[in-house]
Jmol script that loads the backbone (N, CA, C; Angstrom):
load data "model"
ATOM      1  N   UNK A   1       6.682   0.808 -21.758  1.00  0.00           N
ATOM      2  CA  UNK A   1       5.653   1.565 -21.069  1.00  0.00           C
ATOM      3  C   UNK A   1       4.498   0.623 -20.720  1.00  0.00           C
ATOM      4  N   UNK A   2       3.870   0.644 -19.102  1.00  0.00           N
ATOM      5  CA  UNK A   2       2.825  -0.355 -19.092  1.00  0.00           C
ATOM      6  C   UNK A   2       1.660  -0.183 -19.777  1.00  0.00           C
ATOM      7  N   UNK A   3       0.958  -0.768 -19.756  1.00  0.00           N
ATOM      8  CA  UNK A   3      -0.565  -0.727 -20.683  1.00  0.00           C
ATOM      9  C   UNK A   3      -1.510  -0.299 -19.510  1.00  0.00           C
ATOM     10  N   UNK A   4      -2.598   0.037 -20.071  1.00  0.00           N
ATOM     11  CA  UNK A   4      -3.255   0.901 -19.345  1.00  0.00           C
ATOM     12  C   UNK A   4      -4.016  -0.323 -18.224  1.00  0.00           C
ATOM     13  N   UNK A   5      -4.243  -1.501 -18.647  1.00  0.00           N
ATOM     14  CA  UNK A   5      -4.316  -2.740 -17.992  1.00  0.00           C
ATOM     15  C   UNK A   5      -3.204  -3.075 -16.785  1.00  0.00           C
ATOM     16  N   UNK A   6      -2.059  -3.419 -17.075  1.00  0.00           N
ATOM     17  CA  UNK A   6      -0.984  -3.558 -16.401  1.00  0.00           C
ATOM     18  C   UNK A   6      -0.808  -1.927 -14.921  1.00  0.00           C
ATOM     19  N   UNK A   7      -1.130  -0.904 -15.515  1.00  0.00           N
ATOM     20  CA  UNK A   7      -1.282  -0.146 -14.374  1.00  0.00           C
ATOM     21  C   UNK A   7      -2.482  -0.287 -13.462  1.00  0.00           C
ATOM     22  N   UNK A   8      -3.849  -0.696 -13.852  1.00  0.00           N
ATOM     23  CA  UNK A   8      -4.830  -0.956 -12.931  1.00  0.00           C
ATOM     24  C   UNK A   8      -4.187  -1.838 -12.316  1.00  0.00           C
ATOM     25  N   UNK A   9      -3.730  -2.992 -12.319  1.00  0.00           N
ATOM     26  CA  UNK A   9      -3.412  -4.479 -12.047  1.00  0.00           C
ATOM     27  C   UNK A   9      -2.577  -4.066 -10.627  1.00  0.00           C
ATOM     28  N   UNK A  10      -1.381  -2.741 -11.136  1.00  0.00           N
ATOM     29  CA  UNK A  10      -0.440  -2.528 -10.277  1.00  0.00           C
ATOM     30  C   UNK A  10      -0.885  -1.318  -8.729  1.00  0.00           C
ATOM     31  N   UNK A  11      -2.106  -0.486  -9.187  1.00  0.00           N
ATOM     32  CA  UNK A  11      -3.011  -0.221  -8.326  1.00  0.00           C
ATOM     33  C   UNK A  11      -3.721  -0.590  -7.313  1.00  0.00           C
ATOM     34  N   UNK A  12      -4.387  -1.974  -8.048  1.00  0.00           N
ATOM     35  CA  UNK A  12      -5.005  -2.879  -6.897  1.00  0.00           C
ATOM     36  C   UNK A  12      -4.138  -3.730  -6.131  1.00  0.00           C
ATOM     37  N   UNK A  13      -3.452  -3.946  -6.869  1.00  0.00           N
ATOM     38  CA  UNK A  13      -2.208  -4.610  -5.811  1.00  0.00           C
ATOM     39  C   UNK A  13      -1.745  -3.971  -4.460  1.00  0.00           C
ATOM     40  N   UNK A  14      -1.434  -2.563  -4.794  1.00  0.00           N
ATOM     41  CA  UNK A  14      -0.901  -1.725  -4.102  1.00  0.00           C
ATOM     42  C   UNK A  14      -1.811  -1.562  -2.519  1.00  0.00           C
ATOM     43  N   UNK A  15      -3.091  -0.782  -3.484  1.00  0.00           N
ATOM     44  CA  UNK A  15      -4.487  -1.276  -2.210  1.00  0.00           C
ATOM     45  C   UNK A  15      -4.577  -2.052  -1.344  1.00  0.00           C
ATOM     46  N   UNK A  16      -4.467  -3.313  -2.265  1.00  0.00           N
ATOM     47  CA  UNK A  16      -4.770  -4.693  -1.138  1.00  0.00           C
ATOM     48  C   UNK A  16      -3.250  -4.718  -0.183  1.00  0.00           C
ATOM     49  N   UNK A  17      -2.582  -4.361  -0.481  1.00  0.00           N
ATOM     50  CA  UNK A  17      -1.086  -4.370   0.403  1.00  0.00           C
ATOM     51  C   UNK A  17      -1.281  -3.534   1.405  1.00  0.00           C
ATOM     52  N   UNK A  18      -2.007  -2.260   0.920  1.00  0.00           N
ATOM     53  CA  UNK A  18      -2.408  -1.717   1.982  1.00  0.00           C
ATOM     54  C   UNK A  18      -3.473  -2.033   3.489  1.00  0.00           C
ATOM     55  N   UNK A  19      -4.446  -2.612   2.367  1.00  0.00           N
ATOM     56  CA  UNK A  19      -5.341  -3.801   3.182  1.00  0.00           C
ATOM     57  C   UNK A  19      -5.084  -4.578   4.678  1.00  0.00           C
ATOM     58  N   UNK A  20      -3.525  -5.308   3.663  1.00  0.00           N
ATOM     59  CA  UNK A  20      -3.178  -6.537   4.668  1.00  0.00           C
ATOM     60  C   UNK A  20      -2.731  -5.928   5.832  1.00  0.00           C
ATOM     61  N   UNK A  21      -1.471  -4.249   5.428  1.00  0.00           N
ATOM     62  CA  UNK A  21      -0.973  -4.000   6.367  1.00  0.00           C
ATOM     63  C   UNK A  21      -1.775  -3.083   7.791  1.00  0.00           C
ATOM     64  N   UNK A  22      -2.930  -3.049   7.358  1.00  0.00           N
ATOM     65  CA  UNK A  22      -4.141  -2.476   8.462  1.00  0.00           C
ATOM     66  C   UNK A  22      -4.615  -3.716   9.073  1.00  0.00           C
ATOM     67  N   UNK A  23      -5.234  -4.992   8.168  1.00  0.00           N
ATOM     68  CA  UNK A  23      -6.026  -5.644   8.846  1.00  0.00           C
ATOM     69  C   UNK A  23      -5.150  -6.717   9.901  1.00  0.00           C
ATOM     70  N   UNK A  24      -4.226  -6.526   9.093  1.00  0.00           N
ATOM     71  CA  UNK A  24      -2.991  -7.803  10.357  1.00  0.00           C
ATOM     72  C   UNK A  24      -2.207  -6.659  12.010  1.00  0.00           C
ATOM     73  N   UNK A  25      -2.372  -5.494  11.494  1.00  0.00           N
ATOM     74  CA  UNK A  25      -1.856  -4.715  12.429  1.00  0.00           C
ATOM     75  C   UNK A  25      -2.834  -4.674  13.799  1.00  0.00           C
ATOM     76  N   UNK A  26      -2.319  -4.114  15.291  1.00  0.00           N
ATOM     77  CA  UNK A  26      -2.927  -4.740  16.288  1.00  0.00           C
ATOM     78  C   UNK A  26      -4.222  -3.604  16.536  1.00  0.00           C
ATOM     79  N   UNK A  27      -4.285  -2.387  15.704  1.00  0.00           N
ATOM     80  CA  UNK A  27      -4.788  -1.620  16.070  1.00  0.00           C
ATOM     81  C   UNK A  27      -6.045  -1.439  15.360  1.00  0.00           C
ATOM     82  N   UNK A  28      -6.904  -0.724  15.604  1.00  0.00           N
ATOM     83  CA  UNK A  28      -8.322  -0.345  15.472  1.00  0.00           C
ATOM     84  C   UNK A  28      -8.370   0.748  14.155  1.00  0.00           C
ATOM     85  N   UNK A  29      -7.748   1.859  15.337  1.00  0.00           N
ATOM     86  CA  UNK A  29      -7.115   3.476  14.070  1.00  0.00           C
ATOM     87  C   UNK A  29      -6.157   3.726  14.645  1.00  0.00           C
ATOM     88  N   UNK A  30      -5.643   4.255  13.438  1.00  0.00           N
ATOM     89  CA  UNK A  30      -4.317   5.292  12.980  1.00  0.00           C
ATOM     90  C   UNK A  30      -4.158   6.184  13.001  1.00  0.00           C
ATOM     91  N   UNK A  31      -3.039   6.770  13.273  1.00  0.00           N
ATOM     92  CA  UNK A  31      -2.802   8.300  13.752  1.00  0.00           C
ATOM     93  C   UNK A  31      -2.367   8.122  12.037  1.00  0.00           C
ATOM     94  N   UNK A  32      -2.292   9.386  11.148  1.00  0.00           N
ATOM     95  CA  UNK A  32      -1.905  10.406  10.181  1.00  0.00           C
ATOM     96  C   UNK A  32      -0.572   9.824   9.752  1.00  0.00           C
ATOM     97  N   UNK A  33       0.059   9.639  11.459  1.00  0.00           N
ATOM     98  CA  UNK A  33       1.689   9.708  10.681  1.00  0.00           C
ATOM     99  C   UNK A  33       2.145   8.166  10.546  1.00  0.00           C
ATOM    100  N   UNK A  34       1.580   7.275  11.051  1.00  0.00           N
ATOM    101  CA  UNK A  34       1.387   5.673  11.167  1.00  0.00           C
ATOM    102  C   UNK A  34       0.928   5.328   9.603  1.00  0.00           C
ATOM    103  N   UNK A  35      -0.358   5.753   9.642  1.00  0.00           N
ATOM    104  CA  UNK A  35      -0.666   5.804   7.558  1.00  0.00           C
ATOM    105  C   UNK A  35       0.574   6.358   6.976  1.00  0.00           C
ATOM    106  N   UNK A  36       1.216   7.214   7.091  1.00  0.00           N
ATOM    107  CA  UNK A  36       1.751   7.576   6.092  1.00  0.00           C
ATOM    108  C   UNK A  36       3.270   6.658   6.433  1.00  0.00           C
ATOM    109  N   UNK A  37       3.604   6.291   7.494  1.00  0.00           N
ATOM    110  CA  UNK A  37       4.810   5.295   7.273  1.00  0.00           C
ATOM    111  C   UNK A  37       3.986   4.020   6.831  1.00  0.00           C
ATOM    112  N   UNK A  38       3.160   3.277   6.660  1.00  0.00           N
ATOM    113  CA  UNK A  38       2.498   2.631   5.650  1.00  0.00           C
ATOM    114  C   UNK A  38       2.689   2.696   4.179  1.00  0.00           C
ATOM    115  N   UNK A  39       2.540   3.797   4.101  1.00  0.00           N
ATOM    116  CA  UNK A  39       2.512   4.010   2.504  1.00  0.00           C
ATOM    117  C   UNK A  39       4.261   4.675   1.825  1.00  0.00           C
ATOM    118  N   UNK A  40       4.782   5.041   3.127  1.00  0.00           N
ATOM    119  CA  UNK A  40       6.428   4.931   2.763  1.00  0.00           C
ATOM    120  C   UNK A  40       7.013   3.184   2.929  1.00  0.00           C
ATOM    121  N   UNK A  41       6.278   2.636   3.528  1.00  0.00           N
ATOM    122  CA  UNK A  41       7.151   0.958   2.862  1.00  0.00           C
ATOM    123  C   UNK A  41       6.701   0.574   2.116  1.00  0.00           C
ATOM    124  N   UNK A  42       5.625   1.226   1.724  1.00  0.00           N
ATOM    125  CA  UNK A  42       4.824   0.250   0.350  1.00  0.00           C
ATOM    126  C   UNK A  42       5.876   0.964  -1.064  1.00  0.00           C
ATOM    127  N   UNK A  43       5.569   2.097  -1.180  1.00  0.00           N
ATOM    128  CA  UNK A  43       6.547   3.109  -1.933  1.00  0.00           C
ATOM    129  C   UNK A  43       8.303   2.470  -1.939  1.00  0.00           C
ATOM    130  N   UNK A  44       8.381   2.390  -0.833  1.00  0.00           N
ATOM    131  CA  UNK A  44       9.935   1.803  -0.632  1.00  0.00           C
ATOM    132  C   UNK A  44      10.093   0.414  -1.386  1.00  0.00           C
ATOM    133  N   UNK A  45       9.344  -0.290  -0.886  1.00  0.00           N
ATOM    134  CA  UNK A  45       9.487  -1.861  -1.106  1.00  0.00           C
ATOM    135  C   UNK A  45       8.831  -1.531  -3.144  1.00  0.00           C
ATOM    136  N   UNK A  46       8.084  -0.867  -3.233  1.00  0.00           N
ATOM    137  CA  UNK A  46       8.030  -0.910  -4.896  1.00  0.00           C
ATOM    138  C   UNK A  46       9.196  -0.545  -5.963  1.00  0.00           C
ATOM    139  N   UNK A  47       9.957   0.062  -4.977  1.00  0.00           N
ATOM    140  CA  UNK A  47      11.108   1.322  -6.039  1.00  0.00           C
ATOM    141  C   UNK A  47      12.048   0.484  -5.843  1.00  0.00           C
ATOM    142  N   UNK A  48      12.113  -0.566  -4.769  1.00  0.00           N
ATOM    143  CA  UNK A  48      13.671  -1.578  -5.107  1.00  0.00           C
ATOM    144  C   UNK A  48      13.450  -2.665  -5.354  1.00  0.00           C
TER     145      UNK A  48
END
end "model"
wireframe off; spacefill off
backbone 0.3
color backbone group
């Protein structure tokens, strides 16, 4: 089971992934459903 350390660690990680994949992308804003396929490859790419 992680430590309560090891889950912050895996939080901010997650964030900043999120970060990169906004600030490298060509766009300004996001439609709703663009965020949320964002956060289905982040989800994806964590579970395999």
């Amino acid at each position: 089971m992680p430590t309560e350390k090891e889950y912050e660690v895996s939080q901010l990680a997650t964030i900043y992934e999120l970060r990169l994949l906004f600030s490298e992308g060509e766009k300004d804003t996001y439609t709703r459903e663009e965020i949320l396929e964002f956060l289905d490859k982040i989800a994806l790419a964590k579970k395999g």
